[in-house]
PQR file with spaces between the fields and no chain letter, atoms N, CA, C, O and H, PARSE charges and radii, in Angstrom:
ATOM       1  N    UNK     1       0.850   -1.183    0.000 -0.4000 1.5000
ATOM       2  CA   UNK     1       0.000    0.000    0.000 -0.0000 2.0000
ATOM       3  C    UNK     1       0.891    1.240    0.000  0.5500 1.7000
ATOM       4  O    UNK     1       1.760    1.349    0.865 -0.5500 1.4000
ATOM       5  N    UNK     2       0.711    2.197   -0.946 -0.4000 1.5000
ATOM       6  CA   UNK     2       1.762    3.493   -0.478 -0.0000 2.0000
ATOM       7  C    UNK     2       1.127    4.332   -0.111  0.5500 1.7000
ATOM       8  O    UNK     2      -0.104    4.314   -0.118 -0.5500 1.4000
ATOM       9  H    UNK     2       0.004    2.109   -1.649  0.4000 1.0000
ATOM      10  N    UNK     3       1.907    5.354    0.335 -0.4000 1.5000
ATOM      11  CA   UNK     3       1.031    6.068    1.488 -0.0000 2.0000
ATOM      12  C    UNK     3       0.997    7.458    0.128  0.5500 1.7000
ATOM      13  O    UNK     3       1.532    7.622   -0.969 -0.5500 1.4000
ATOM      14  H    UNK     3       2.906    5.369    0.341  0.4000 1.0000
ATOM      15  N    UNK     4       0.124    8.156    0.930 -0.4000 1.5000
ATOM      16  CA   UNK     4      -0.794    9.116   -0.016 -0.0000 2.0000
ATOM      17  C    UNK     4       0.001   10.528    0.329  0.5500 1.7000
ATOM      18  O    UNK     4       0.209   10.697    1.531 -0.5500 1.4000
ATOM      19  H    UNK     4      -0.311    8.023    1.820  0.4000 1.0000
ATOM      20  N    UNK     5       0.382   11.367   -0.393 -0.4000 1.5000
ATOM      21  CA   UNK     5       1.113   12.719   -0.361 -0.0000 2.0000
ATOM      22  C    UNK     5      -0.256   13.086   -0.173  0.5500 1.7000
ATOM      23  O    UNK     5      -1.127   12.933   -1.030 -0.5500 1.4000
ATOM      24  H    UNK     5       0.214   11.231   -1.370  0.4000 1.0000
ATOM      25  N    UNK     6      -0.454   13.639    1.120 -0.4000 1.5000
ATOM      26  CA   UNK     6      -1.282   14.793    1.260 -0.0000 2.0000
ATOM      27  C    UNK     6      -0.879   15.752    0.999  0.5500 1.7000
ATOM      28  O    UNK     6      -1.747   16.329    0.345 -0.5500 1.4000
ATOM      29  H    UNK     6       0.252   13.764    1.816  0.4000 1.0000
ATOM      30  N    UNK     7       0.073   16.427    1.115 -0.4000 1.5000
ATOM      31  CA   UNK     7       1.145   18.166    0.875 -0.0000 2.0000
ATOM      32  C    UNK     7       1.584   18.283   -1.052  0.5500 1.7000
ATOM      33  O    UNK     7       2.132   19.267   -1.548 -0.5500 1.4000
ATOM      34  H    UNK     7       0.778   15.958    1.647  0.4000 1.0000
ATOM      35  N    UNK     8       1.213   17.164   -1.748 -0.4000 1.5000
ATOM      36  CA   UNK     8       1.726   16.824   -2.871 -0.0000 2.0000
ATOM      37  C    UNK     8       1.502   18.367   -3.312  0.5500 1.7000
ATOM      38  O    UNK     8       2.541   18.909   -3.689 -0.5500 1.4000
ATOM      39  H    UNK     8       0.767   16.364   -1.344  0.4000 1.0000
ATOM      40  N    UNK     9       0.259   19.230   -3.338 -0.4000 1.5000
ATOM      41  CA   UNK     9       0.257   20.114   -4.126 -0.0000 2.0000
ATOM      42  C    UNK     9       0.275   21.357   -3.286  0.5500 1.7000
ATOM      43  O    UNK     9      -0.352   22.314   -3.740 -0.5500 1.4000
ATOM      44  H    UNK     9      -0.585   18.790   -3.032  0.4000 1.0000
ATOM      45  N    UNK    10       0.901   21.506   -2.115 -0.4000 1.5000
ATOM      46  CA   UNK    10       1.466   22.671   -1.709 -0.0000 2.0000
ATOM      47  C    UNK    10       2.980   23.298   -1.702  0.5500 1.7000
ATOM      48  O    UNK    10       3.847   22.450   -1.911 -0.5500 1.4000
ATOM      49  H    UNK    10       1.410   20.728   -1.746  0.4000 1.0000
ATOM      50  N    UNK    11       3.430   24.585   -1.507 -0.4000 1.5000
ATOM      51  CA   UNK    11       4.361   24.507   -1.844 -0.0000 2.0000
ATOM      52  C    UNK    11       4.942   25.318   -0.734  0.5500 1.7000
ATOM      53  O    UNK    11       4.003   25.953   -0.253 -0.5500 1.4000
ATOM      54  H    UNK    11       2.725   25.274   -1.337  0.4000 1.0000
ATOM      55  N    UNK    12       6.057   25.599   -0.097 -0.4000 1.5000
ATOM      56  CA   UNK    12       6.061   26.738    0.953 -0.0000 2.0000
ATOM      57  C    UNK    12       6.176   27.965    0.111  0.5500 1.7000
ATOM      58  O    UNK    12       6.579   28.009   -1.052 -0.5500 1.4000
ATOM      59  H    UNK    12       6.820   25.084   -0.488  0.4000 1.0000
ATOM      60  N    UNK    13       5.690   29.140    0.993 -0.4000 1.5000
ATOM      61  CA   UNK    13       5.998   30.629   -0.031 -0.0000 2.0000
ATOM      62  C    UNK    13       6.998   30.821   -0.334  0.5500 1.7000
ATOM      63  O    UNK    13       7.199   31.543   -1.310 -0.5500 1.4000
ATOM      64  H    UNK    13       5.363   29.105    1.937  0.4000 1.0000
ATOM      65  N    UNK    14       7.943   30.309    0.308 -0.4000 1.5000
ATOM      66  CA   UNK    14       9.948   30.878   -0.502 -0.0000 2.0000
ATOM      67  C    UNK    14       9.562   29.917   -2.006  0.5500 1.7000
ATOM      68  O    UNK    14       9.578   30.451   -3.115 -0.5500 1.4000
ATOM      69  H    UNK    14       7.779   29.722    1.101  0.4000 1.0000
ATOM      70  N    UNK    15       9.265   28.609   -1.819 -0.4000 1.5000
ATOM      71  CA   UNK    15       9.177   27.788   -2.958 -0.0000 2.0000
ATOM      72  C    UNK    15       8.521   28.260   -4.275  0.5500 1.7000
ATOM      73  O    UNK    15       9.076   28.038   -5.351 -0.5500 1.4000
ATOM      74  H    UNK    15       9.252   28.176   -0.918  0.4000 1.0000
ATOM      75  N    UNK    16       7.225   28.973   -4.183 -0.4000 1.5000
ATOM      76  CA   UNK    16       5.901   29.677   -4.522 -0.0000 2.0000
ATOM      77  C    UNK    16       7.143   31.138   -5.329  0.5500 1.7000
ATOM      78  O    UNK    16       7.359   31.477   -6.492 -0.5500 1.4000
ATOM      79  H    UNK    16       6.775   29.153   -3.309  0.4000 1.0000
ATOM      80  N    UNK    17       7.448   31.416   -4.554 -0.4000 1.5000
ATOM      81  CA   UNK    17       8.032   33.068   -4.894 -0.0000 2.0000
ATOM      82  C    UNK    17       9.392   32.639   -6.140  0.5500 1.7000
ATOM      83  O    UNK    17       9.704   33.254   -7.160 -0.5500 1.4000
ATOM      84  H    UNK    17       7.272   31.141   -3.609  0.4000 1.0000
ATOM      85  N    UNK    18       9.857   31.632   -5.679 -0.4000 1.5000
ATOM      86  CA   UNK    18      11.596   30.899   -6.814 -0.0000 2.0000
ATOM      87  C    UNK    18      10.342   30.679   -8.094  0.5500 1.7000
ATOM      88  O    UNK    18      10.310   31.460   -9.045 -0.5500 1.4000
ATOM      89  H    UNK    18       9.603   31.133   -4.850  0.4000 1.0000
ATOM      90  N    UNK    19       9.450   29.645   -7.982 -0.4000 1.5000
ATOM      91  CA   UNK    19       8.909   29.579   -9.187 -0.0000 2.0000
ATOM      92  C    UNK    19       8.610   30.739  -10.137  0.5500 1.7000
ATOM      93  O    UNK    19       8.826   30.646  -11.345 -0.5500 1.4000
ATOM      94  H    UNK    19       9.477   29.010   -7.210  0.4000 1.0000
ATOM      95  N    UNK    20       8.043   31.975   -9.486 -0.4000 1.5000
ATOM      96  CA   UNK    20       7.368   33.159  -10.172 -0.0000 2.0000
ATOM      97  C    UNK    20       8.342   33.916  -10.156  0.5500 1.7000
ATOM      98  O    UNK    20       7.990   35.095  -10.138 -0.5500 1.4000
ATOM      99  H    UNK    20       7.868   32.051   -8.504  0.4000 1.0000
ATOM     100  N    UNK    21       9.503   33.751  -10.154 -0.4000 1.5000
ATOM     101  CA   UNK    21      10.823   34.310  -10.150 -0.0000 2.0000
ATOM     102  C    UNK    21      10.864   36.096   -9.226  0.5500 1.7000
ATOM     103  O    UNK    21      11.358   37.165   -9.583 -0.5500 1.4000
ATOM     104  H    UNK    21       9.788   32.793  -10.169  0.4000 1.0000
ATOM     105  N    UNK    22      10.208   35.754   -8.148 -0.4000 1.5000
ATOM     106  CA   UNK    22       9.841   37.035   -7.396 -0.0000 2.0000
ATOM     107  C    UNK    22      10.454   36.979   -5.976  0.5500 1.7000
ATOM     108  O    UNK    22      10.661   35.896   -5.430 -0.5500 1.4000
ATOM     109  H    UNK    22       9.806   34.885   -7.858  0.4000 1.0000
ATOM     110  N    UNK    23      10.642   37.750   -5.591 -0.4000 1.5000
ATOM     111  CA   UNK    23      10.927   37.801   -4.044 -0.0000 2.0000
ATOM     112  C    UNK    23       9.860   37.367   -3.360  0.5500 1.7000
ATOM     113  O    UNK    23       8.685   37.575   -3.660 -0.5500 1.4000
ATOM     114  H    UNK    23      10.475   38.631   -6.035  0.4000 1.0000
ATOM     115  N    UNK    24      10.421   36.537   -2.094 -0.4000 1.5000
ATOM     116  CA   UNK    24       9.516   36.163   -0.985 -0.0000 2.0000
ATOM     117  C    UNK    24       8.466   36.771   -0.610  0.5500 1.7000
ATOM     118  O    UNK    24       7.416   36.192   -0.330 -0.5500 1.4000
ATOM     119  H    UNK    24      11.376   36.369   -1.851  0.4000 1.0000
ATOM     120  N    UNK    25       8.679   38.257   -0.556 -0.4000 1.5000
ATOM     121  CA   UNK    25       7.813   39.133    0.282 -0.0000 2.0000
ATOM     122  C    UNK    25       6.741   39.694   -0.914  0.5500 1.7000
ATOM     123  O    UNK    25       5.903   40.537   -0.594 -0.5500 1.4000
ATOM     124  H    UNK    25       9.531   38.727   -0.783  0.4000 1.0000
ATOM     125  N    UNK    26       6.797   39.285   -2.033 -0.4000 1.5000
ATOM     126  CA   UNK    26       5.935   39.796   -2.761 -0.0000 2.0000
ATOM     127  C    UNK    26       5.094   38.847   -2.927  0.5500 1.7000
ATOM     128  O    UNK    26       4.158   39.546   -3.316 -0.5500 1.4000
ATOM     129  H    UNK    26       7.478   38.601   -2.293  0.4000 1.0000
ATOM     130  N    UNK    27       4.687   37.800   -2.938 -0.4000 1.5000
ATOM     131  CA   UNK    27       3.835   36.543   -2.500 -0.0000 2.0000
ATOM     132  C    UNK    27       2.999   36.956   -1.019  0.5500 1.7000
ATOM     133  O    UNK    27       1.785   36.998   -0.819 -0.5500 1.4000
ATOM     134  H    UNK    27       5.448   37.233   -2.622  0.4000 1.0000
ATOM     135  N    UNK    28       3.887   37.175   -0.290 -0.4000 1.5000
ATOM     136  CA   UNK    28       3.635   37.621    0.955 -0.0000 2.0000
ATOM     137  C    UNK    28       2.374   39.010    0.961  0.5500 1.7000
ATOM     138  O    UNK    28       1.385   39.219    1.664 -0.5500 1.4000
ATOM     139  H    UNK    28       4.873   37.140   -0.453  0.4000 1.0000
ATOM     140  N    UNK    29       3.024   39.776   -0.216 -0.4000 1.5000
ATOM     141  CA   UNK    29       2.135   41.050   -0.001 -0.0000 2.0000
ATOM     142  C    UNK    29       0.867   40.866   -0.293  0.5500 1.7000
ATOM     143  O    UNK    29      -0.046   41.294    0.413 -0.5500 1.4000
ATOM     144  H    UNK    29       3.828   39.606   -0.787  0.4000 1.0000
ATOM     145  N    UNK    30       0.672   40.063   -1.603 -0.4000 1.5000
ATOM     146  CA   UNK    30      -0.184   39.753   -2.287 -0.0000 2.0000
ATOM     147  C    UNK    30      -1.284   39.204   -1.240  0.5500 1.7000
ATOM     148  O    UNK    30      -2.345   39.827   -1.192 -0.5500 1.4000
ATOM     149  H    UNK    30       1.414   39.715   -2.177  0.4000 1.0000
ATOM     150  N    UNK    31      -1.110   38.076   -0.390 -0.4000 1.5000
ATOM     151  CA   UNK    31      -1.759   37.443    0.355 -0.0000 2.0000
ATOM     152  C    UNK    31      -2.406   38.563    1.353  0.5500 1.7000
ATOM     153  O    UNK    31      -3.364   38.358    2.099 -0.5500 1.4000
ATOM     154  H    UNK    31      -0.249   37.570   -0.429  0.4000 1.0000
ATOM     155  N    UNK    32      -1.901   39.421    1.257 -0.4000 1.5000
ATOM     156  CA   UNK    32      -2.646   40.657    2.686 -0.0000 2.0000
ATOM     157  C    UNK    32      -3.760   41.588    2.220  0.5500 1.7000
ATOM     158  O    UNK    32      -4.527   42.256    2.913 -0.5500 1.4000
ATOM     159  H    UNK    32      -1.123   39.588    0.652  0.4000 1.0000
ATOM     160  N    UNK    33      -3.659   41.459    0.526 -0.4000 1.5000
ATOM     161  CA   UNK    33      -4.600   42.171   -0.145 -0.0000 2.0000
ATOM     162  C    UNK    33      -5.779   41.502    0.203  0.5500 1.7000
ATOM     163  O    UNK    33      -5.729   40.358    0.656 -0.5500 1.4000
ATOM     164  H    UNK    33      -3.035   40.916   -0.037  0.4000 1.0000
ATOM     165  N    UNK    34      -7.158   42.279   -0.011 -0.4000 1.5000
ATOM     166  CA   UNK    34      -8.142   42.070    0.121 -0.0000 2.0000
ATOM     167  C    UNK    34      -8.674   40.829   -0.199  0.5500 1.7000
ATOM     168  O    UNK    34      -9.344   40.172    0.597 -0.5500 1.4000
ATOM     169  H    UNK    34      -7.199   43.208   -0.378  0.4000 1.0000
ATOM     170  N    UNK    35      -8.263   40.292   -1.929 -0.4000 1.5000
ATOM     171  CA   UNK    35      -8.443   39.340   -2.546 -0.0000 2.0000
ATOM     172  C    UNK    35      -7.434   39.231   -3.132  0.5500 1.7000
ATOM     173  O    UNK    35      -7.111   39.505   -4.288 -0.5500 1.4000
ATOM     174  H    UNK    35      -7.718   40.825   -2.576  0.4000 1.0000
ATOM     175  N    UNK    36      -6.635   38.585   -1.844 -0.4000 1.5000
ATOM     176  CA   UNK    36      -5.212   38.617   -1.866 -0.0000 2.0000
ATOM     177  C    UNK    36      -4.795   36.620   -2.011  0.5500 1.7000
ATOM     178  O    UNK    36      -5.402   35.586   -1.733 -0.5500 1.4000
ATOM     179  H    UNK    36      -6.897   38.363   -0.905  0.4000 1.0000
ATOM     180  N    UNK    37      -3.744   36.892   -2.468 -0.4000 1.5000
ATOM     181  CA   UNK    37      -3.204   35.010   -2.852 -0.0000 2.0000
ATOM     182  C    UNK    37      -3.379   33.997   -1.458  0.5500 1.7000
ATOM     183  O    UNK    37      -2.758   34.117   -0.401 -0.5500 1.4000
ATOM     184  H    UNK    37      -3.251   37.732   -2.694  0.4000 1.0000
ATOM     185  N    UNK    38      -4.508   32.880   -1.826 -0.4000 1.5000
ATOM     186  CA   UNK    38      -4.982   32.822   -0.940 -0.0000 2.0000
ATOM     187  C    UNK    38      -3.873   31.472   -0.446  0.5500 1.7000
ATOM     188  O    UNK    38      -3.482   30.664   -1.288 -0.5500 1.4000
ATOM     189  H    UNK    38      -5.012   32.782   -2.684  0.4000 1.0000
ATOM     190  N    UNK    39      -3.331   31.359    1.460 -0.4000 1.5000
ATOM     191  CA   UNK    39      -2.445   30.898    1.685 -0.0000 2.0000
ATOM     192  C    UNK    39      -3.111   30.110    2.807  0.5500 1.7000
ATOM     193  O    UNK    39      -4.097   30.513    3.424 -0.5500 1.4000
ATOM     194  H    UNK    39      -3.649   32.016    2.144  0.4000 1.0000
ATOM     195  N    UNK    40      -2.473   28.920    3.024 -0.4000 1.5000
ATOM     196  CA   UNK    40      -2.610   27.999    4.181 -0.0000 2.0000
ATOM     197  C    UNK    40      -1.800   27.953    5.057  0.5500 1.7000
ATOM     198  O    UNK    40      -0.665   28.133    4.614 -0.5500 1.4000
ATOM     199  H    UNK    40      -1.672   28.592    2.523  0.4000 1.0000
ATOM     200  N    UNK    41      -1.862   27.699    6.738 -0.4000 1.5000
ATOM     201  CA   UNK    41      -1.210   27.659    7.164 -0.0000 2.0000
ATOM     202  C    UNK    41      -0.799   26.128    8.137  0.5500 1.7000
ATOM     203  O    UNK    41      -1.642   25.546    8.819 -0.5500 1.4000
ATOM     204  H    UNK    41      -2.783   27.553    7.098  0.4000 1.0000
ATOM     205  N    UNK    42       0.937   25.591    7.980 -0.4000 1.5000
ATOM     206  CA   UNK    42       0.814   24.706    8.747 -0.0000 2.0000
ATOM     207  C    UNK    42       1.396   25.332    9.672  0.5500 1.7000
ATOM     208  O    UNK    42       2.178   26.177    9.234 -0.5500 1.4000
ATOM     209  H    UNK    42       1.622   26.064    7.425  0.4000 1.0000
ATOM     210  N    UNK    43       1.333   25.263   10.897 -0.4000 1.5000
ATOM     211  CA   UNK    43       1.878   25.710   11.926 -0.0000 2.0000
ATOM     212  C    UNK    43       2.266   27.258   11.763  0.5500 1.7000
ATOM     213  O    UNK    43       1.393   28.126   11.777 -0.5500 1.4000
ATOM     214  H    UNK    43       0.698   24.578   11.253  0.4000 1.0000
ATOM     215  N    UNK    44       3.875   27.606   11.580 -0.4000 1.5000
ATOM     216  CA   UNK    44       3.827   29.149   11.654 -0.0000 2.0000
ATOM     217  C    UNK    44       4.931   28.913    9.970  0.5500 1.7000
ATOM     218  O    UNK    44       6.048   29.418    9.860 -0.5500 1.4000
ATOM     219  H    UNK    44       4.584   26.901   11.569  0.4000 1.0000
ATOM     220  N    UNK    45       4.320   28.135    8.960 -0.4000 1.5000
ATOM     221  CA   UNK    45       4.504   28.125    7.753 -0.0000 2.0000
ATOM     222  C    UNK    45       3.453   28.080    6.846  0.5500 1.7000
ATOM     223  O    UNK    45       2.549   27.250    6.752 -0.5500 1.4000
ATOM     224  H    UNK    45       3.413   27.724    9.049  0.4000 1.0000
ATOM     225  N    UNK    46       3.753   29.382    5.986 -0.4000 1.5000
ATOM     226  CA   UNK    46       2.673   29.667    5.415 -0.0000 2.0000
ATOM     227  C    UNK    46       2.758   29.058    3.879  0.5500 1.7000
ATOM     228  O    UNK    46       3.604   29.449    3.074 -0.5500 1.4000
ATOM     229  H    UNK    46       4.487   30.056    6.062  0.4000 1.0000
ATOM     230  N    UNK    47       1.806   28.091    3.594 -0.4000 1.5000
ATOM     231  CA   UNK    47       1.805   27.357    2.058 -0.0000 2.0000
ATOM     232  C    UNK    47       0.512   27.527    0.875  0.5500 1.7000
ATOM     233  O    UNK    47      -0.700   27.347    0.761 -0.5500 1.4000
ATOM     234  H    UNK    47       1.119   27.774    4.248  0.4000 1.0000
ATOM     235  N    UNK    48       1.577   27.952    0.188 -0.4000 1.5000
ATOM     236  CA   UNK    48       0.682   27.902   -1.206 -0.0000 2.0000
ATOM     237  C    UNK    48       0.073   26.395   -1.777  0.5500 1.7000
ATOM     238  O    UNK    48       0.732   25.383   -2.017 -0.5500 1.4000
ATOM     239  H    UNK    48       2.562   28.098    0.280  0.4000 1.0000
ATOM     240  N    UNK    49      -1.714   26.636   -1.940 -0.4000 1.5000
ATOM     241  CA   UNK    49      -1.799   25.172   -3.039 -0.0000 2.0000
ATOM     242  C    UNK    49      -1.949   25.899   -3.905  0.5500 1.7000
ATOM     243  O    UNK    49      -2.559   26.965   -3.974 -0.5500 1.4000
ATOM     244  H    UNK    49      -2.249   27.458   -1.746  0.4000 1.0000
ATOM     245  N    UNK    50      -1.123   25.076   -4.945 -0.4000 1.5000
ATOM     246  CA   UNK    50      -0.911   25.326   -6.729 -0.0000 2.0000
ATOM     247  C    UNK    50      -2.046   25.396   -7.507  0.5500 1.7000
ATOM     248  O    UNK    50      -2.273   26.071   -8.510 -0.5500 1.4000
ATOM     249  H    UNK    50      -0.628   24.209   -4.889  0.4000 1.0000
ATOM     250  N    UNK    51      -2.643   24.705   -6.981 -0.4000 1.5000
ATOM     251  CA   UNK    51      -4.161   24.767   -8.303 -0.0000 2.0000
ATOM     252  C    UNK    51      -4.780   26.040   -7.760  0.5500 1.7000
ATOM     253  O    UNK    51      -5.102   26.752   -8.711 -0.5500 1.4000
ATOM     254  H    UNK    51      -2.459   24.156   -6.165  0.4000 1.0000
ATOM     255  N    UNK    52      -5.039   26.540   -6.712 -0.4000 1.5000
ATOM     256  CA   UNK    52      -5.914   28.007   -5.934 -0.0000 2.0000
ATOM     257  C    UNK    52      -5.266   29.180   -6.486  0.5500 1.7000
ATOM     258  O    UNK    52      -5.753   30.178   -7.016 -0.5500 1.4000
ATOM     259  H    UNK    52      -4.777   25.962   -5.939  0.4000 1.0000
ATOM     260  N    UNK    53      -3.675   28.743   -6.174 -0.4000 1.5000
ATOM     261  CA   UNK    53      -2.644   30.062   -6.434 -0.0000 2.0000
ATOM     262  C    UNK    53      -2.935   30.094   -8.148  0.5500 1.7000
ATOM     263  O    UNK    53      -2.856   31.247   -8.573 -0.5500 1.4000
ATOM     264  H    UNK    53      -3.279   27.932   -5.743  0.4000 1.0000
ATOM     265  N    UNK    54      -3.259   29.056   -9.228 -0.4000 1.5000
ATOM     266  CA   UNK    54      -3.285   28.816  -10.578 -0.0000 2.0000
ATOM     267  C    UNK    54      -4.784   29.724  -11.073  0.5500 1.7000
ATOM     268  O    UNK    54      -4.754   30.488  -12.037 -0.5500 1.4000
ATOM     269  H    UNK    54      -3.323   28.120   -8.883  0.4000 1.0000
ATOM     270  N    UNK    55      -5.805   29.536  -10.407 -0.4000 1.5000
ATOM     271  CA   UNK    55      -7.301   30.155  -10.602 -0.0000 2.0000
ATOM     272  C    UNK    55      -6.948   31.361  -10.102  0.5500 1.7000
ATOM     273  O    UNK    55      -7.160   32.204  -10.973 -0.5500 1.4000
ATOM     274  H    UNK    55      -5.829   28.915   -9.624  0.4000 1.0000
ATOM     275  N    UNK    56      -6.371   32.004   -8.804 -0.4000 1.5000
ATOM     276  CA   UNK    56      -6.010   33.158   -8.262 -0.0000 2.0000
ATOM     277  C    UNK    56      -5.581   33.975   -9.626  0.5500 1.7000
ATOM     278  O    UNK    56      -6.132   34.951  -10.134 -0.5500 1.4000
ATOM     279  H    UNK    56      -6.199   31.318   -8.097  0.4000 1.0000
ATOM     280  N    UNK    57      -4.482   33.294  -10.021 -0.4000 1.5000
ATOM     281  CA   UNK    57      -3.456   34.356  -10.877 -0.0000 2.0000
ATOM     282  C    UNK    57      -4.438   34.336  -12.520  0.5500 1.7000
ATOM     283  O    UNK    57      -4.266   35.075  -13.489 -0.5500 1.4000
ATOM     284  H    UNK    57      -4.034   32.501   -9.608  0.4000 1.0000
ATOM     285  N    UNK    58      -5.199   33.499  -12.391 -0.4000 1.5000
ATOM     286  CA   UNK    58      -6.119   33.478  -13.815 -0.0000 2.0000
ATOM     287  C    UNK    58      -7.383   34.483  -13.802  0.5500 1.7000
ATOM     288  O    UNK    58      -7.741   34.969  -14.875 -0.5500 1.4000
ATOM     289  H    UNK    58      -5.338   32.898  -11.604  0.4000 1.0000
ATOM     290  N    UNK    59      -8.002   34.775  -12.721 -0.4000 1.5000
ATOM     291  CA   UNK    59      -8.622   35.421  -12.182 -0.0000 2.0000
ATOM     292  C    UNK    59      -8.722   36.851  -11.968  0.5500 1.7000
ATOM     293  O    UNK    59      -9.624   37.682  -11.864 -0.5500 1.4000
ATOM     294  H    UNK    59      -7.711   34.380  -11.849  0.4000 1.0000
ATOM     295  N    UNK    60      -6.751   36.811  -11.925 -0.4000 1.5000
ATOM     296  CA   UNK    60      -6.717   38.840  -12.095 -0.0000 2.0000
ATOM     297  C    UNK    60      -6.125   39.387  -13.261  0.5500 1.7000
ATOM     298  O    UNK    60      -5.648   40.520  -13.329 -0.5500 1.4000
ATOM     299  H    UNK    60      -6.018   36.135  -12.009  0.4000 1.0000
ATOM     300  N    UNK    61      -6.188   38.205  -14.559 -0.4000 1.5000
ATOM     301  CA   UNK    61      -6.053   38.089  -15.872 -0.0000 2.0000
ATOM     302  C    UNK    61      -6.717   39.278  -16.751  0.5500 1.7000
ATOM     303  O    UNK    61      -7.942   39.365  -16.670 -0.5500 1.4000
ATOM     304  H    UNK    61      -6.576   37.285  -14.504  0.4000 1.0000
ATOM     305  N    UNK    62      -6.183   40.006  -17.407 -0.4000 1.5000
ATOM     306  CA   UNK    62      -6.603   41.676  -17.796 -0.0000 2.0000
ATOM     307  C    UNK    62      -7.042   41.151  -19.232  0.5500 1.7000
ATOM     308  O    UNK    62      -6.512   40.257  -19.892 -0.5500 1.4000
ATOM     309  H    UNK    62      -5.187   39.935  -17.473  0.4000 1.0000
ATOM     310  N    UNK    63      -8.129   41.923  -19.542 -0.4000 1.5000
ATOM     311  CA   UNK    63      -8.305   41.690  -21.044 -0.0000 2.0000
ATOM     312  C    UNK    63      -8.669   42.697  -21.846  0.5500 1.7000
ATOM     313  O    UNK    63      -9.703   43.330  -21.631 -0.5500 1.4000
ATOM     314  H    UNK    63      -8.560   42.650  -19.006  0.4000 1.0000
ATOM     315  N    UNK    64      -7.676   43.020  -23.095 -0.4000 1.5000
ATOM     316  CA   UNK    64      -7.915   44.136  -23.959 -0.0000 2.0000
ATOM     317  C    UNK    64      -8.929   44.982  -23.759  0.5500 1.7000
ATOM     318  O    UNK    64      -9.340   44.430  -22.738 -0.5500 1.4000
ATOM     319  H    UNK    64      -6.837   42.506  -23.270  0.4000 1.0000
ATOM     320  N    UNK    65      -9.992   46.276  -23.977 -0.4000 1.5000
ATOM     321  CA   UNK    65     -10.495   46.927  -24.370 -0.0000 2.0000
ATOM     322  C    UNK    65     -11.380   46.958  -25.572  0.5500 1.7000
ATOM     323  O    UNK    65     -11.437   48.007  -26.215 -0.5500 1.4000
ATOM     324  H    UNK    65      -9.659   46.724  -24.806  0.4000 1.0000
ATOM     325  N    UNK    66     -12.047   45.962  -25.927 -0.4000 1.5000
ATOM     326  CA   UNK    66     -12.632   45.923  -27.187 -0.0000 2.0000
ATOM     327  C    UNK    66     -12.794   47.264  -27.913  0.5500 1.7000
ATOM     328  O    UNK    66     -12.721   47.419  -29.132 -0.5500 1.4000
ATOM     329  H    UNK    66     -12.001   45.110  -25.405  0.4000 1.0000
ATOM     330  N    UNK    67     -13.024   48.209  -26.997 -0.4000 1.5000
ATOM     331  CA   UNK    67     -13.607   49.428  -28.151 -0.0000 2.0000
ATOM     332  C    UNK    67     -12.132   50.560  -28.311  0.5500 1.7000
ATOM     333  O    UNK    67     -12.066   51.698  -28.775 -0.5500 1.4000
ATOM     334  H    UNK    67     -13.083   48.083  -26.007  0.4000 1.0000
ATOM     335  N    UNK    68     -11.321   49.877  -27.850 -0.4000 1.5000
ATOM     336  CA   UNK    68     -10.049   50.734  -28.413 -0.0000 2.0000
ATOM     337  C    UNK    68      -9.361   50.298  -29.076  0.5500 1.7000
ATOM     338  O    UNK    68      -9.190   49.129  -28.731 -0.5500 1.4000
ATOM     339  H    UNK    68     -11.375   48.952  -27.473  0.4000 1.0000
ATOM     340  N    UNK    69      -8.540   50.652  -30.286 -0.4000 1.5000
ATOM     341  CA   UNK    69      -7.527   50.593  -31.541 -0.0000 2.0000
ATOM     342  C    UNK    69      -6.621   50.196  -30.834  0.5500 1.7000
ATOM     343  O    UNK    69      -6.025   50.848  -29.976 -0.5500 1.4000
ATOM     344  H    UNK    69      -8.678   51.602  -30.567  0.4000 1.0000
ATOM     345  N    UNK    70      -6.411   48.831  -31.217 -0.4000 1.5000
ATOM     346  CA   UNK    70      -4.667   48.847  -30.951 -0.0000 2.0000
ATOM     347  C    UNK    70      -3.462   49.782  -31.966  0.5500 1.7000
ATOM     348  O    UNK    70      -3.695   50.030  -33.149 -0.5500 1.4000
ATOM     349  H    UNK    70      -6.895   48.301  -31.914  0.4000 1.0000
ATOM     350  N    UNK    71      -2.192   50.218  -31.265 -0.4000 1.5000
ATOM     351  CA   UNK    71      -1.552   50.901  -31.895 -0.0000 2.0000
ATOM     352  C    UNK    71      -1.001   50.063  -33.337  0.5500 1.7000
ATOM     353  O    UNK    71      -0.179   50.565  -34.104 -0.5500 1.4000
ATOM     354  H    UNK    71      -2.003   50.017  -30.304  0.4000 1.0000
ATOM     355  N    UNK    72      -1.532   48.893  -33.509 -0.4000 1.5000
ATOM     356  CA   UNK    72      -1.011   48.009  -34.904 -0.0000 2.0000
ATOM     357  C    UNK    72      -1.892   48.811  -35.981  0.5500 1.7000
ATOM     358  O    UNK    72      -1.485   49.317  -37.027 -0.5500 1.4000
ATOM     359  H    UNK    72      -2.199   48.485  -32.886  0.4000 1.0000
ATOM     360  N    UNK    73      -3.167   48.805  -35.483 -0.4000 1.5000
ATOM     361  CA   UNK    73      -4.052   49.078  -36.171 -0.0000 2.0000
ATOM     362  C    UNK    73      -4.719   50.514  -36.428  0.5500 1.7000
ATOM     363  O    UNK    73      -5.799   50.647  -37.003 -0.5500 1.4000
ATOM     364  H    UNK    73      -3.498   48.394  -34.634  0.4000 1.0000
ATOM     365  N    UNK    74      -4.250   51.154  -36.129 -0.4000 1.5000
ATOM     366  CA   UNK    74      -4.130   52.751  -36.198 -0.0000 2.0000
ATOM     367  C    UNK    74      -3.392   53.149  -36.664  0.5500 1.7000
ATOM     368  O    UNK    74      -3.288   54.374  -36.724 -0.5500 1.4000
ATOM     369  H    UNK    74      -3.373   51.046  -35.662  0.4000 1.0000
């Protein structure tokens, strides 16, 4: 029987911040915002899950202006 990764899809925030090639504390900031990166805590370590942090960052995803010209097209 093998045993089951519960933590499989968390990551700690230093880990979280190397991936997004950002400093620690900017993960960190994010999480204090209102609808801020939402974080778990084990004990007094604070962990990102990947799929939440994945919908999070899809979520504050910007999209063109339909009724304005791009500068290609002008």
């Amino acid at each position: 029987m093998s045993t089951p990764k519960f933590l499989e899809d968390f990551v700690t925030l230093e880990d979280f911040a190397a991936e997004i090639k950002r400093n620690p504390k900017t993960p960190k900031r994010w999480s204090e915002q209102p609808d801020g990166l939402p974080l778990t805590w084990l004990g007094k370590t604070p962990m990102v899950h990947i799929p939440t942090a994945q919908q999070w960052l899809l979520s504050r995803m910007k999209r063109p202006n339909p009724r304005r010209k791009s500068a290609a097209s002008a």
